[in-house]
C-alpha positions in Angstrom: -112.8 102.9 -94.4 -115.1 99.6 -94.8 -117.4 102.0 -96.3 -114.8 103.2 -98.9 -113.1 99.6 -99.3 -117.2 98.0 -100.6 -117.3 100.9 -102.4 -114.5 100.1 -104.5 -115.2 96.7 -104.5 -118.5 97.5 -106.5 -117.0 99.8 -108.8 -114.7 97.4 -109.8 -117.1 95.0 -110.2 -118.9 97.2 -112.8 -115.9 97.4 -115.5 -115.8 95.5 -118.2 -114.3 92.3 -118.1 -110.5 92.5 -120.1 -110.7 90.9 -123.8 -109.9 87.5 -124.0 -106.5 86.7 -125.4 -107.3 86.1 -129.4 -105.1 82.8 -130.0 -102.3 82.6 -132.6 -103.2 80.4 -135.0 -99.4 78.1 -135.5 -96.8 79.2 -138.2 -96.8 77.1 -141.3 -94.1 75.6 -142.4 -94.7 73.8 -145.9 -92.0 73.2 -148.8 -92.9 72.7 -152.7 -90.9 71.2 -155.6 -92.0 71.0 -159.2 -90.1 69.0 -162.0 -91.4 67.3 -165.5 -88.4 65.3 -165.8 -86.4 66.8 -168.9 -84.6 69.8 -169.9 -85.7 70.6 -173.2 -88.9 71.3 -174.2 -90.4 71.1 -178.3 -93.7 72.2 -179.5 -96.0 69.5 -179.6 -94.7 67.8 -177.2 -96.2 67.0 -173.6 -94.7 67.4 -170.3 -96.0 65.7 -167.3 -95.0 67.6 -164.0 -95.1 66.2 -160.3 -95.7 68.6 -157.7 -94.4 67.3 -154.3 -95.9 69.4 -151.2 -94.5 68.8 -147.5 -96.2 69.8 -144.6 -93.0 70.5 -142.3 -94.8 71.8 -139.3 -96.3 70.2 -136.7 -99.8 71.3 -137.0 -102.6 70.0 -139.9 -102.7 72.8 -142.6 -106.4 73.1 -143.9 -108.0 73.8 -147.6 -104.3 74.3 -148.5 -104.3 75.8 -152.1 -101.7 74.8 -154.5 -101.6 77.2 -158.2 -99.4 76.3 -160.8 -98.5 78.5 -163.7 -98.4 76.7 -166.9 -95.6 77.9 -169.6 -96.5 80.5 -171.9 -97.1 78.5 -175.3 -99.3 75.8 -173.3 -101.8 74.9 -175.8 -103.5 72.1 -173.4 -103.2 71.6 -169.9 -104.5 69.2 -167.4 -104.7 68.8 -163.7 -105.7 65.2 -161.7 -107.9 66.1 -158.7 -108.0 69.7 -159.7 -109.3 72.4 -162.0 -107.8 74.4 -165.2 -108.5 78.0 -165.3 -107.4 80.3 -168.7 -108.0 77.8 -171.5 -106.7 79.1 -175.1 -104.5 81.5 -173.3 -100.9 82.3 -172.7 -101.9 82.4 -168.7 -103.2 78.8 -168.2 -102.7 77.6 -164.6 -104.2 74.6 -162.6 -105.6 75.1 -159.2 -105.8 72.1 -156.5 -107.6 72.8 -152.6 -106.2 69.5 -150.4 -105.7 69.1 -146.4 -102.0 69.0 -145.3 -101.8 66.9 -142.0 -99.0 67.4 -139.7 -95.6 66.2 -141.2 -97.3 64.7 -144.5 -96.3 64.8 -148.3 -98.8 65.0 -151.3 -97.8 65.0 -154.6 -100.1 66.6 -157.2 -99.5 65.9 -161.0 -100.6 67.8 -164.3 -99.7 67.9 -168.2 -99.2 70.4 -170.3 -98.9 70.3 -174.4 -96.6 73.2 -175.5 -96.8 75.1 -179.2 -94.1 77.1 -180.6 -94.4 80.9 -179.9 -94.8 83.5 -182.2 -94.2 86.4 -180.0 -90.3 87.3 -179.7 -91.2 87.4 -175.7 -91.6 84.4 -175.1 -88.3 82.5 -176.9 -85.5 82.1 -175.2 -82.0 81.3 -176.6 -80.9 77.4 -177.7 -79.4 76.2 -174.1 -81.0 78.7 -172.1 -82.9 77.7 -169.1 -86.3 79.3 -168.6 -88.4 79.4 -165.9 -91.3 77.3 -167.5 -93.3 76.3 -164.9 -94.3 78.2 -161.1 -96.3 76.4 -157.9 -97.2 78.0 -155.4 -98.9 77.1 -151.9 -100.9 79.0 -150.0 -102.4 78.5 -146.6 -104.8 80.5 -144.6 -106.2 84.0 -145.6 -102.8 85.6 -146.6 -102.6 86.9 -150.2 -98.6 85.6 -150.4 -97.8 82.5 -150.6 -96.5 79.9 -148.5 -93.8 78.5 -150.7 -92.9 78.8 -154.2 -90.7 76.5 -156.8 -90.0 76.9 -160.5 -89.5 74.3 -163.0 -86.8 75.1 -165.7 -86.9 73.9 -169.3 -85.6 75.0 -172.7 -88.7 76.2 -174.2 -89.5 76.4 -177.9 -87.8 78.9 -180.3 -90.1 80.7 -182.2 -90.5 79.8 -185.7 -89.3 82.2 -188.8 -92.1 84.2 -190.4 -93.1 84.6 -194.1 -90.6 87.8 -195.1 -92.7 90.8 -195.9 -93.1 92.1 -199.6 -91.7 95.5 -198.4 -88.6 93.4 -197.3 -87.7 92.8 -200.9 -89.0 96.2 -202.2 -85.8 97.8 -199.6 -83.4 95.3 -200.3 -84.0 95.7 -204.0 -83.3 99.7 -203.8 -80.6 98.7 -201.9 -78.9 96.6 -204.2 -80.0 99.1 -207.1 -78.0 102.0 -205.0 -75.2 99.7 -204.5 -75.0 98.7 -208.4 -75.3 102.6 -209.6 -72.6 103.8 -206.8 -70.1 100.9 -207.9 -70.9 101.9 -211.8 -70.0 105.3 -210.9 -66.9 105.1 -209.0 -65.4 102.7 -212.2 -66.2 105.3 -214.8 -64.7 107.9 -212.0 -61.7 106.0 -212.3 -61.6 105.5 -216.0 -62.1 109.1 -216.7 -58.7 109.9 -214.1 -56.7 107.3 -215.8 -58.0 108.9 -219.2 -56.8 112.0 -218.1 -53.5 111.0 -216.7 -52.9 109.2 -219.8 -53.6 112.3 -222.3 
C-alpha cells in the first residue's frame, strides 16, 4: 500500500503543471461626442469640430485611437495633435493615438473647408439633416469600435450644370412635333366645319 501510495505520488509529480489563468484585460467603457457648432453648412465655408472623448471606466485606456470621417465635399481638412490621411479625396479623415486615464475627458479639435458637390450622391435636400461628420474610438486590438457619434449638418446642394446641346436638339423636335400636331388638328377642324357647312 505505501509502495502504491509513493508511487502515485511520483506520477503525479510528473504531469504538467495546469496553465496559468490568462487575465482579462478590464472592459472599456468610453463615450464620444462630435459637434461644429451650426446646422447648415455652404461651400467654402469652414467648420471647426470638437471632439469630446470620456474615459467612463475605471481603468487607464492606452494608445486609444480616435478616426474621424470628414464630409464628402471636404476640400481641406485639419487635425491639432493628429494626422490627415486621403487628401484631394471624397474619403478624408483625421486620425489622433492619445492615453485615456481612468475617469478622464480629452477633447480633440479639427477643421474642415467644404466645396459644393457635383455628384447627385452626395446632396441632400434644403432642411435635411445629414450625417456630415463620424468619430469613432477604438481601444485595444478589436477591429470595432469602442464608441461612435455623428455630427449632423445641412450640406451643400449641388450646383446646376451647363445643359447639354442634345438637350435643345430634343426639346426643339419636341416643340416642332407639338407645332405640326396643333397645325393639323385646326385644319382637321376646318375641313369638318367646311363640310358641315356645304
Amino acid at each position: 500500500m505505501r509502495t502504491a501510495a509513493v508511487c502515485a505520488l511520483l506520477y503525479a509529480a510528473t504531469l504538467p503543471a495546469p496553465p496559468a489563468a490568462v487575465p482579462v484585460p478590464p472592459a472599456v467603457s468610453v463615450s464620444v461626442s462630435v459637434t461644429d457648432g451650426v446646422d447648415r453648412a455652404e461651400a467654402g465655408r469652414r467648420l471647426d469640430y470638437r471632439i469630446t472623448v470620456h474615459n467612463l471606466g475605471a481603468h487607464d485606456v492606452h494608445r486609444a485611437r480616435i478616426e474621424q470621417e470628414m464630409p464628402a465635399t471636404t476640400l481641406s481638412a485639419t487635425a491639432a495633435g493628429g494626422t490627415v490621411g486621403g487628401h484631394g479625396t471624397s474619403r478624408q479623415k483625421a486620425v489622433w493615438h492619445a492615453d485615456l486615464p481612468a475617469h478622464d475627458i480629452q477633447v480633440f479639435t479639427a477643421g474642415a473647408v467644404l466645396g459644393a458637390p457635383r455628384d447627385p450622391d452626395t446632396t441632400a435636400a434644403p432642411g435635411t439633416l445629414r450625417a456630415a461628420s463620424t468619430v469613432c474610438v477604438y481601444a485595444g486590438p478589436s477591429a470595432a469600435p469602442t464608441a461612435c457619434s455623428g455630427n449632423l449638418d445641412d450640406l451643400p446642394t449641388a450646383r446646376p450644370g451647363p445643359e447639354r446641346r442634345d438637350t435643345w436638339v430634343w426639346r426643339g423636335a419636341a416643340a416642332l412635333v407639338g407645332a405640326l400636331f396643333v397645325s393639323g388638328a385646326v385644319r382637321a377642324v376646318r375641313r369638318g366645319r367646311a363640310r358641315r357647312s356645304g
